[in-house]
C-alpha positions as CSV (number, residue, x, y, z in Angstrom):
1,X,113.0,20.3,60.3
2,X,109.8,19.8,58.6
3,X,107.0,22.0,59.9
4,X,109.2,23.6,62.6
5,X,108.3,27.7,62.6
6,X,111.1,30.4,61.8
7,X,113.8,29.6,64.6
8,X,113.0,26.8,66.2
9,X,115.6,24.8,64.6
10,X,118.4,26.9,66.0
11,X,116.4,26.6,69.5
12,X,114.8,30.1,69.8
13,X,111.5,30.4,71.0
14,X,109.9,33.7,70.1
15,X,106.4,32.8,72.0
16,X,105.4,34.4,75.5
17,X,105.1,32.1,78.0
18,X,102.5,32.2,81.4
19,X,102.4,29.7,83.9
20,X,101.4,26.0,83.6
21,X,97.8,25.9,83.5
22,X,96.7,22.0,83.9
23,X,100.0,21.1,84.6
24,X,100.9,22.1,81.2
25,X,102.9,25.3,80.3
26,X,101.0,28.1,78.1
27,X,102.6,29.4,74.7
28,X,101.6,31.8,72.6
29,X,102.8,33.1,69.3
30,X,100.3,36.2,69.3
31,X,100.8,39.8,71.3
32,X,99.2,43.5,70.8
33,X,101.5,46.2,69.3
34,X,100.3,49.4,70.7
35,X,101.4,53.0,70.0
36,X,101.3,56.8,70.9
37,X,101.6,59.5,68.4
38,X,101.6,63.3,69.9
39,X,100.6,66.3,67.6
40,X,101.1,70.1,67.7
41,X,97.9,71.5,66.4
42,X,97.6,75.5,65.3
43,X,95.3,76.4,68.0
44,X,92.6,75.4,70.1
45,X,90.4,75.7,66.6
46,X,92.5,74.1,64.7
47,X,92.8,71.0,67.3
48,X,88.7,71.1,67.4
49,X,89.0,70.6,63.6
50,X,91.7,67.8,63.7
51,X,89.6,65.6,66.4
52,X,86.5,65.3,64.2
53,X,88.6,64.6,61.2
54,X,90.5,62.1,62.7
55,X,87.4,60.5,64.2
56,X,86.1,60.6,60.6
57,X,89.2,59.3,59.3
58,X,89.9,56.6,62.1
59,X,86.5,55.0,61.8
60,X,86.3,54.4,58.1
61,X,89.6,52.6,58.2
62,X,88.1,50.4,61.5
63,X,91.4,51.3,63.8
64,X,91.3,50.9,67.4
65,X,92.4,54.3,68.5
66,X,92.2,55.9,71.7
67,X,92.4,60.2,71.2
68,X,93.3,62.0,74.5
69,X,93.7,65.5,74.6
70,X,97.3,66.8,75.7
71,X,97.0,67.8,79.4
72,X,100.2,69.5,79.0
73,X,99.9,71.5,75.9
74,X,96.4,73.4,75.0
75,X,97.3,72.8,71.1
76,X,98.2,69.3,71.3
77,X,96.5,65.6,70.5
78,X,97.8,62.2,71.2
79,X,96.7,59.3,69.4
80,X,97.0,55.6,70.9
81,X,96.4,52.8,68.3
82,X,96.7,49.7,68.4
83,X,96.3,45.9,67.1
84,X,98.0,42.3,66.9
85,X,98.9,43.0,63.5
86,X,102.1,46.1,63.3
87,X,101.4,46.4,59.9
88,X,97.6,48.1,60.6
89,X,99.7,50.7,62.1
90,X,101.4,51.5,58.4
91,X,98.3,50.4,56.5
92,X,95.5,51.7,58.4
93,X,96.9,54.9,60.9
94,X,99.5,55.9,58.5
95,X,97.0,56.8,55.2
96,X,95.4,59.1,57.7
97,X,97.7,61.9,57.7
98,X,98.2,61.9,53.6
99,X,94.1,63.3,53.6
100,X,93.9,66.8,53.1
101,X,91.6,67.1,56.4
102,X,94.3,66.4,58.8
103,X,97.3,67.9,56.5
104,X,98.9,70.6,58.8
105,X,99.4,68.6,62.5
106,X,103.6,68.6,63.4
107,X,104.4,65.2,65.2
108,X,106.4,65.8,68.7
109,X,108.8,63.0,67.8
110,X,110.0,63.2,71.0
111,X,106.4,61.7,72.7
112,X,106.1,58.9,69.9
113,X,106.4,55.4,72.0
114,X,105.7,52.1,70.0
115,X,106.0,48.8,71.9
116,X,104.1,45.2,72.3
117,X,102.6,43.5,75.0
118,X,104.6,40.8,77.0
119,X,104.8,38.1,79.3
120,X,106.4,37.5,82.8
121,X,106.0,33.9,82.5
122,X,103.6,34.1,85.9
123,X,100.5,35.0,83.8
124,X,97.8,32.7,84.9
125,X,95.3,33.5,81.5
126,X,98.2,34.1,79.1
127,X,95.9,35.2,75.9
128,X,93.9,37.6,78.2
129,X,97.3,39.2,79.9
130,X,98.4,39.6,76.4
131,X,95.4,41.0,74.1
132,X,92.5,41.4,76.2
133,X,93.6,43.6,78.8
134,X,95.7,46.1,77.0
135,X,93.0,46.7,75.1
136,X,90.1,46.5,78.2
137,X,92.4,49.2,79.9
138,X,92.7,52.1,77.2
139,X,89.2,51.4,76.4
140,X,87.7,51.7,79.9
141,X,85.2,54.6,80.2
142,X,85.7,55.0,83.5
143,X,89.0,55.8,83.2
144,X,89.7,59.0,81.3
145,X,93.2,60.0,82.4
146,X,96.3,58.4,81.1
147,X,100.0,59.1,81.5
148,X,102.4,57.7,79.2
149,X,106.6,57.2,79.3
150,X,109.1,55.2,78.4
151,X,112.2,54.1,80.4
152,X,115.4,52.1,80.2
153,X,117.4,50.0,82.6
154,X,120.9,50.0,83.2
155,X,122.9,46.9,82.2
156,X,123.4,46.4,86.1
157,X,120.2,44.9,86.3
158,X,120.4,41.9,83.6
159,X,123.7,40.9,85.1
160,X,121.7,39.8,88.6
161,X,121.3,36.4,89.9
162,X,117.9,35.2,89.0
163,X,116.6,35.0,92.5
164,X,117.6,38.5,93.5
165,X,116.5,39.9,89.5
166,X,113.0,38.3,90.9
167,X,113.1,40.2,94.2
168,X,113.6,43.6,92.7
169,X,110.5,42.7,90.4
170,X,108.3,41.4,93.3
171,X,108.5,44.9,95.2
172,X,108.1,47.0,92.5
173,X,104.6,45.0,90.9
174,X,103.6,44.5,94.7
175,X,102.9,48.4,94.7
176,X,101.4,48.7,91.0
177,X,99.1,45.6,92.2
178,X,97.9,47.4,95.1
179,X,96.8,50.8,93.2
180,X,95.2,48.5,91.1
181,X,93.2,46.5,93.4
182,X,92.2,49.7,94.6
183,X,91.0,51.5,91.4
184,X,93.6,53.8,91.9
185,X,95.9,53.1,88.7
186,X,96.0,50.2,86.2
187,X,99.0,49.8,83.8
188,X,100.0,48.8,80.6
189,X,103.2,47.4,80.3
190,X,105.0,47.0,77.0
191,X,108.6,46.2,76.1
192,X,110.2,48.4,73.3
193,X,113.2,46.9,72.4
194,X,114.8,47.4,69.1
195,X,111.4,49.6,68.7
196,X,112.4,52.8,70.3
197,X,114.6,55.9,68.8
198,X,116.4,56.3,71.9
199,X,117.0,53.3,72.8
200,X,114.5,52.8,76.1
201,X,113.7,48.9,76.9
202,X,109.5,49.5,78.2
203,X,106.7,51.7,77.7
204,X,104.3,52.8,80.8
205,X,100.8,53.3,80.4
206,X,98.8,54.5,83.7
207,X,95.2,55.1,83.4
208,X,92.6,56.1,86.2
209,X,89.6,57.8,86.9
210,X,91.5,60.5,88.5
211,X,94.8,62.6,87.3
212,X,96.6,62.6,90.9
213,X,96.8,58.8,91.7
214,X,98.7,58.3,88.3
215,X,101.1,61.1,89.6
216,X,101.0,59.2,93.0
217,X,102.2,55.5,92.2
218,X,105.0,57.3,90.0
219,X,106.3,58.6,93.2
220,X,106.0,55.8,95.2
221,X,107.6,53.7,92.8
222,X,110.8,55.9,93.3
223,X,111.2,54.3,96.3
224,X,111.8,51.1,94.9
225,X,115.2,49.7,94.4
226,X,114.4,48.8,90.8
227,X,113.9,52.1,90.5
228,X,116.0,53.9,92.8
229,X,119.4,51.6,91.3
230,X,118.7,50.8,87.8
231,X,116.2,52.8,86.3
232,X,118.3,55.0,84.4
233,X,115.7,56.5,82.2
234,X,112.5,57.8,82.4
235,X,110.4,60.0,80.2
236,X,109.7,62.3,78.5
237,X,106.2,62.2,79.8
238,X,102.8,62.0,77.9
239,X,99.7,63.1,80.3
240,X,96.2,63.1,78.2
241,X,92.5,62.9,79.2
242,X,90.5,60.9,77.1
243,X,88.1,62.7,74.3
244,X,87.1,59.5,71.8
245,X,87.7,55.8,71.8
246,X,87.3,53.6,69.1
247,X,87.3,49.6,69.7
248,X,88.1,49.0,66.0
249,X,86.3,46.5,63.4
């Protein structure tokens, strides 16, 4: 097929998909890959030091990077970056822990969560669901405190009728909708599949202005039958407060 992009030919359709704006349906070939590294540092010193290196660091190699420092953990850093592009994450984070400045940080392996933003097929501004407001939510001043996890689904789940697979979704967002309308929580929602060691499907971001509602619409959500009957893993848990963003070049 002459002109036809990688797939299409064999009928698959790679592009994210919002609702039908005009009467005609949205496509989009284009998504943000986001992704959380966690660090053991030597000490509170030692962390001091690898913050203003990796500011340093970060900002000559124009990343969009979000540094939080590790609620749980007095020695430990996180470090969110992200783009459209997966390859900045290789090409322009990656260089940064060969310079002798930031030398001596131990990766948690078990914190590192790597996913890309998604569609629903309900989005009503497709491009903005997909780039824009990842990016608006991590980079929110107002909203210093993050929490971070992935989680799987059992294989119950995808063998649902349609209508009910819908239901299950409805009540679950209907809560995460109403934290966020009330400046309680907003989320970043990012599916990991075939990107994740252990084998987990999404990756959770809540951020807020305050620690407890984060912790709040976590337990709320238990109630949930999504949750309740086929979630059947969450975690491990990332909890940071913010200490430098950087919007990138």
């Amino acid at each position: 097929m002459s002109g036809a992009k990688p797939g299409e030919e064999h009928g698959i359709d790679v592009r994210e998909r919002g609702a039908d704006r005009d009467g005609k349906p949205q496509h989009l070939d284009r998504r943000l890959f986001m992704q959380l590294l966690v660090f053991d540092c030597a000490g509170e010193l030692a962390a001091s030091e690898a913050v203003k290196n990796l500011k340093v660091a970060i900002e000559r190699r124009g990343a969009a990077a979000v540094l939080y420092a590790d609620v749980n953990n007095p020695a430990g850093i996180g470090l969110l970056s992200f783009s459209e592009d997966p390859g900045d994450l290789v090409s322009k984070v990656r260089p940064v822990f060969a310079e002798q400045e930031i030398r001596g940080l131990c990766l948690r392996h078990e914190l590192t969560m790597l996913g890309r933003s998604y569609s629903s097929g309900f989005e009503p501004d497709l491009e903005y669901w997909l780039l824009r407001r990842p990016r608006e939510t991590v980079l929110n001043e107002a909203w210093p405190w993050a929490v971070w996890y992935p989680l799987r689904r059992g294989g119950a789940f995808e063998q649902l009728p349609p209508k009910e697979k819908a239901e299950v979704l409805r009540e679950h967002a209907g809560i995460g909708k109403a934290y966020g309308a009330s400046d309680l929580a907003h989320d970043v929602r990012l599916a990991c599949h075939g990107l994740d060691a252990n084998d987990n499907e999404f990756v959770i971001g809540l951020v807020g202005r305050e620690l407890h509602p984060l912790s709040h619409v976590v337990q709320a959500m238990r109630r949930t039958r999504q949750t309740a009957q086929f979630i059947v893993q969450m975690g491990p848990f990332f909890v940071g407060r913010v200490l430098w963003r950087n919007a990138g070049a």
